[in-house]
C-alpha positions in Angstrom: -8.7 8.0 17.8 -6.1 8.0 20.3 -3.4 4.8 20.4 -1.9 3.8 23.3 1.0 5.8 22.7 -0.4 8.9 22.2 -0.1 8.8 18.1 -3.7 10.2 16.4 -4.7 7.3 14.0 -5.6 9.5 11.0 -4.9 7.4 7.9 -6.6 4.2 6.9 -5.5 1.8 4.4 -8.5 -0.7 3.2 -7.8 -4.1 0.9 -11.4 -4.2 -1.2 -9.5 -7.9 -2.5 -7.6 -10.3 -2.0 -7.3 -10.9 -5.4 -4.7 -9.6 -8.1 -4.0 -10.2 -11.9 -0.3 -10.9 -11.2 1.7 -12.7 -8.9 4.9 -10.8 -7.7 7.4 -13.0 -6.4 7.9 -11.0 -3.2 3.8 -11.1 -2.9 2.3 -14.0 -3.4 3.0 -17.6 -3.8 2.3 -18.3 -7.9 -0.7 -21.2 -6.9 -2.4 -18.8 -4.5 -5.6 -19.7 -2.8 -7.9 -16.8 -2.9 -11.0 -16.0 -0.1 -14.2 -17.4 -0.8 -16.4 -14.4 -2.2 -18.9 -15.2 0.4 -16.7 -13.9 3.1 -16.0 -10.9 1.4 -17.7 -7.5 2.3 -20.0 -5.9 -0.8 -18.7 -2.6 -1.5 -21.9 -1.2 0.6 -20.5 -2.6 3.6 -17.0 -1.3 3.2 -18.7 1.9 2.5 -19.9 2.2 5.9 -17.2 0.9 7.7 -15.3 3.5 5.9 -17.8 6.2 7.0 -17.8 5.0 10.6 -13.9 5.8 10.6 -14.2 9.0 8.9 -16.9 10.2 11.5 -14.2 8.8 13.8 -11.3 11.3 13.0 -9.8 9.1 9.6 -8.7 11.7 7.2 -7.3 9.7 4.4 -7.9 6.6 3.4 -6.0 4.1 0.6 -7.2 1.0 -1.6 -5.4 -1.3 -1.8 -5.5 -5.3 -3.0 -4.2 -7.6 -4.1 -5.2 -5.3 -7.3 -8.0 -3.2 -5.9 -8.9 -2.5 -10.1 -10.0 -5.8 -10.9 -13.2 -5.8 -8.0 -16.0 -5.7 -10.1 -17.5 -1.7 -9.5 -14.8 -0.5 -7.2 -15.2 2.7 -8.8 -18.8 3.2 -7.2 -16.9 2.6 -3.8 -14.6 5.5 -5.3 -17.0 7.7 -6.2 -19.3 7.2 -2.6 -15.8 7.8 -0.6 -14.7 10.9 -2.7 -18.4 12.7 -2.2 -16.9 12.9 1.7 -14.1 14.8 0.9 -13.8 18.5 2.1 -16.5 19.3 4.0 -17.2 15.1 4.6 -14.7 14.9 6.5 -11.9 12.8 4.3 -9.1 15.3 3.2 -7.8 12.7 0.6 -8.2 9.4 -1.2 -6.3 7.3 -3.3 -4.9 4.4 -4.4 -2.1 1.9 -4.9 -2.3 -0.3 -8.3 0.0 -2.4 -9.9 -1.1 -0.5 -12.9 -2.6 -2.9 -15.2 -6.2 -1.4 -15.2 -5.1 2.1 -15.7 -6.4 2.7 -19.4 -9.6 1.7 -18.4 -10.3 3.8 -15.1 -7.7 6.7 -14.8 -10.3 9.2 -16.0 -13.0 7.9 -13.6 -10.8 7.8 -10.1 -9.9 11.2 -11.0 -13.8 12.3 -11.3 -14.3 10.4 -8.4 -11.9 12.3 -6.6 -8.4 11.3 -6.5 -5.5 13.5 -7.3 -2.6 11.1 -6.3 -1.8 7.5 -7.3 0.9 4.8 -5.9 2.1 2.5 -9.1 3.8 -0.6 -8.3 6.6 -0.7 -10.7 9.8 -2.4 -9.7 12.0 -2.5 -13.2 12.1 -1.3 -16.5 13.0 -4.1 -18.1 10.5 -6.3 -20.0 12.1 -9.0 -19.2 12.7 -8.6 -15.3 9.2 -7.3 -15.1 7.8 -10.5 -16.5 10.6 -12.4 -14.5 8.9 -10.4 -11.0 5.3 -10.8 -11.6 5.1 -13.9 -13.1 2.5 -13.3 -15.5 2.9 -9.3 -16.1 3.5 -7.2 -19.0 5.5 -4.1 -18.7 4.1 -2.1 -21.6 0.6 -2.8 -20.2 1.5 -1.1 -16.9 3.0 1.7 -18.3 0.1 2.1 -20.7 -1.5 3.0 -17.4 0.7 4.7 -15.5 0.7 7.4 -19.0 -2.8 6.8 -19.0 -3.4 8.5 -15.2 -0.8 11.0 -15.7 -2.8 12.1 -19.0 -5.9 12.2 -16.3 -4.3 14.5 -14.1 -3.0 12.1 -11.2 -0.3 12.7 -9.6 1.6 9.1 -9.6 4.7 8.2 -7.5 6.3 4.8 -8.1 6.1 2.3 -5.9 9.6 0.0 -6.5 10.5 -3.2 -4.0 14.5 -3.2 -3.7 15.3 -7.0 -4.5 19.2 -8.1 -4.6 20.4 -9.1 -7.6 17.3 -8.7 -9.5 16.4 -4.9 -9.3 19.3 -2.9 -7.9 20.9 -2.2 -11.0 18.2 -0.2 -11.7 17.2 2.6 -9.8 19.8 5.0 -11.5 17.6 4.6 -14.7 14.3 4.4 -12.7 15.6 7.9 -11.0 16.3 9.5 -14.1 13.1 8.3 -16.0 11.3 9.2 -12.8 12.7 12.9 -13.6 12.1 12.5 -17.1 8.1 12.1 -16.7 7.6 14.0 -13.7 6.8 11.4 -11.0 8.2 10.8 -7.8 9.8 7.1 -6.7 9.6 5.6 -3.5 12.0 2.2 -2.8 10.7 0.1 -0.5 12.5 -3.0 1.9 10.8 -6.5 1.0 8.9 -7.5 4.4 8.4 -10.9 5.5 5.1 -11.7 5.3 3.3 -14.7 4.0 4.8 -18.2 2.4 6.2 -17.1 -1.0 7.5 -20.5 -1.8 11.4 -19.1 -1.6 14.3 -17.4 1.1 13.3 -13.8 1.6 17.1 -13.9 2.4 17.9 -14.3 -1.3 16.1 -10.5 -1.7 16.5 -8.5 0.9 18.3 -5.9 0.2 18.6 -3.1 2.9 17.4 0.4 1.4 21.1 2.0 3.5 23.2 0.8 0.8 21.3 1.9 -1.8 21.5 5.1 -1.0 24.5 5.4 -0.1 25.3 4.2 -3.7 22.9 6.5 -5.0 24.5 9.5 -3.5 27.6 8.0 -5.3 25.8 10.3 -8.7 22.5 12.2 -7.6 22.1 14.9 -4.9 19.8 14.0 -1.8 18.7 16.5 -0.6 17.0 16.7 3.2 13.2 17.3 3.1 10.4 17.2 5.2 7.6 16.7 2.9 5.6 13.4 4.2 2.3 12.2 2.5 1.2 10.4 6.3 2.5 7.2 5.2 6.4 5.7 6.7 8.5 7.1 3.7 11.7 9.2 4.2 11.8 11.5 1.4 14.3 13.4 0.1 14.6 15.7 -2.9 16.9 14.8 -5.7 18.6 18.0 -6.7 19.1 17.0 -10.6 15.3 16.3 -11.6 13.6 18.2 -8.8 11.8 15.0 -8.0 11.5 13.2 -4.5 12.4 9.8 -3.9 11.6 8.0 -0.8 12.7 5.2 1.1 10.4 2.8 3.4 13.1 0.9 5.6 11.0 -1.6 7.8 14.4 -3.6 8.6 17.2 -0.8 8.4 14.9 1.7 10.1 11.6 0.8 12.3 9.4 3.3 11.0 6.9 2.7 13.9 7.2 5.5 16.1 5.4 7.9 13.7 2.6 4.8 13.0 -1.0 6.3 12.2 -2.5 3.9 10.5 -4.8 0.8 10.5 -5.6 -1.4 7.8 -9.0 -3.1 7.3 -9.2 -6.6 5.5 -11.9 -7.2 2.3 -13.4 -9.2 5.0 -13.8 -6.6 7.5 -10.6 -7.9 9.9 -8.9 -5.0 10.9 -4.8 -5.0 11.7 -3.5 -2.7 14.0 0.0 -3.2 12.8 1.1 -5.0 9.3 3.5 -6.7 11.6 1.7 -8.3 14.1 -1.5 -11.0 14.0 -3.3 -9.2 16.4 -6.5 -8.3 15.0 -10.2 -7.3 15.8 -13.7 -8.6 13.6 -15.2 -5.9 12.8 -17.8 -7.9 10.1 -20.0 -9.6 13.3 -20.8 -6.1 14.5 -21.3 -4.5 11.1 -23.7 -7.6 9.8 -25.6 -7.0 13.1 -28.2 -4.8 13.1 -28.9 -5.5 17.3 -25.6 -3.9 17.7 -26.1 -0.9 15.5 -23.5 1.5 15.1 -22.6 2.6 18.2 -21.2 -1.0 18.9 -19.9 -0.7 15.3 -17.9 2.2 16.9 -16.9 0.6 20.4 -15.5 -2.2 18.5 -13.2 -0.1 16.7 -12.2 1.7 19.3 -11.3 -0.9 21.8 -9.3 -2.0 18.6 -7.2 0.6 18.9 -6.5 0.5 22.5 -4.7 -2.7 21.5 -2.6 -1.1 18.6 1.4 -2.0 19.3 4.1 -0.1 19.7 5.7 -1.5 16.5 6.2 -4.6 14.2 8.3 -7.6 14.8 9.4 -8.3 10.8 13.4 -9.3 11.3 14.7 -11.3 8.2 17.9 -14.0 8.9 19.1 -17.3 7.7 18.1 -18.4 10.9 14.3 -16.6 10.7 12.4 -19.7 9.6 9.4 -18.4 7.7 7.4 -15.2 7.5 7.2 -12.9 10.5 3.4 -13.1 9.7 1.5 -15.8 7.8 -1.3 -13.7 6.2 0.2 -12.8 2.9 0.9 -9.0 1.5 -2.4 -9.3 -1.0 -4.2 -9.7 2.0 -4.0 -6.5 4.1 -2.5 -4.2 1.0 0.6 -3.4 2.7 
């Protein structure tokens, strides 16, 4: 799959809910109405839509929520995905949790297949973490993230930079990062979806971080890249990486190979844009089989953008987007 501007769309990230067991204030509104289940897809049916990308050049895919943990058997969707790796087709899938259901199902996402995990984690503080997911507890997510490093996954931590709550942190998240062996990525908080407060009040652009940062670590350039937007670079004192997604500071578009399919078979082209395609009518419809089930996706990505339109300003006023984060996983 081809885009119009020549990028090869490789990677696709797929929301199996809408749901989620916390409510991050940078996420979700804290009285959030979730999709009917009707209108969700079984895990059968994302199955095959999965397999109909593979077969169409996809070479890694992501779940993603919400809290992808908390569907009800999303580890037989696991399991059915990760018997196409290697010779399948897939070269690698994972998965990006907020940790909570770790304890339960490290051990079976790694015999299903994964090797490498995303953790949302955006403080060490018990306190703050409560403070940020509204209903979260911080040992119960590190519980987890212990619990898939004893499994054997590789985890990288996921951490939204949020003024005045968070960035008096990521000196101690680098170091503990070190400490434990993962990797940290800090990402930009994008505008997306009615949060019920001023994304103004936490944005905080990623450049100044870093640039304090370098103030007492050693940044070194890299090239590594996992197919997703982060920058990495390696930090010379742990031997670590941390990474920096910069939708505001740094349009990250140009290098763009991804799609990402809804829980109810809606597939975005771009997390910035509304432009969308159905794909549930032709995959419920057995008189258009799956050749139209492949037409419609790629006539999809013919209309893939150039690049997203988040900007966030005192004078910007509401989301860029309306569909919240949970919805299309980030």
């Amino acid at each position: 799959m081809i885009d119009p501007f020549n990028r090869p769309i490789s990677y696709l990230r797929v929301s199996v809910t809408d749901r989620c067991d916390l409510r991050c204030v940078y996420c979700m509104a804290e009285d959030m109405t979730f999709l009917p289940k009707a209108e969700v897809l079984s895990l059968e049916e994302l199955d095959r839509l999965c397999g109909t990308f593979i077969g169409l050049g996809v070479e890694k895919i992501r779940l993603t929520g919400g809290e992808p943990l908390v569907r009800k058997n999303v580890i037989q969707l696991f399991r059915s995905l990760g018997a196409r790796l290697g010779e399948g087709g897939l070269k690698e899938l994972t998965v990006t949790t907020n940790g909570s259901q770790l304890t339960k199902l490290a051990d079976d996402l790694h015999g299903a297949g994964v090797r490498r995990i995303n953790v949302s984690l955006d403080t060490l503080d018990p306190a703050a973490f409560t403070a940020i997911t509204r209903w979260g507890k911080l040992d119960a997510t590190l519980d987890g993230i212990f619990a898939a490093k004893a499994a054997g996954l590789a985890v990288k931590i996921n951490a939204v930079a949020l003024k005045g709550v968070n960035e008096h942190e990521y000196d101690r998240m680098l170091a503990w990062c070190g400490e434990h062996g993962f990797d940290l990525t800090l990402i930009e908080t994008m505008p997306m979806g009615d949060i019920g407060g001023d994304r103004t009040d936490q944005y905080l652009p990623l450049s100044r971080v870093r640039a304090r940062l370098m103030e007492h670590w050693t940044l070194e350039e890299t090239d590594y890249r996992t197919g997703g937007p982060a920058r990495y670079f390696t930090v010379r004192e742990t031997g670590r990486r941390i990474g920096f997604i910069t939708p505001l500071t740094h349009n990250f578009c140009e290098s763009c190979n991804r799609v990402r399919l809804t829980c109810t078979g809606t597939l975005y082209m771009c997390l910035g844009q509304d432009d969308a395609a159905d794909l549930r009518r032709p995959l419920r419809d057995p008189a258009i089989g799956e050749e139209g089930l492949r037409a419609a996706i790629l006539d999809a990505i013919t209309r893939k953008p150039k690049g997203h339109d988040f900007v966030i300003g005192r004078r910007e006023d509401g989301p860029a987007v309306a569909r919240h984060m949970s919805v299309t996983g980030g």
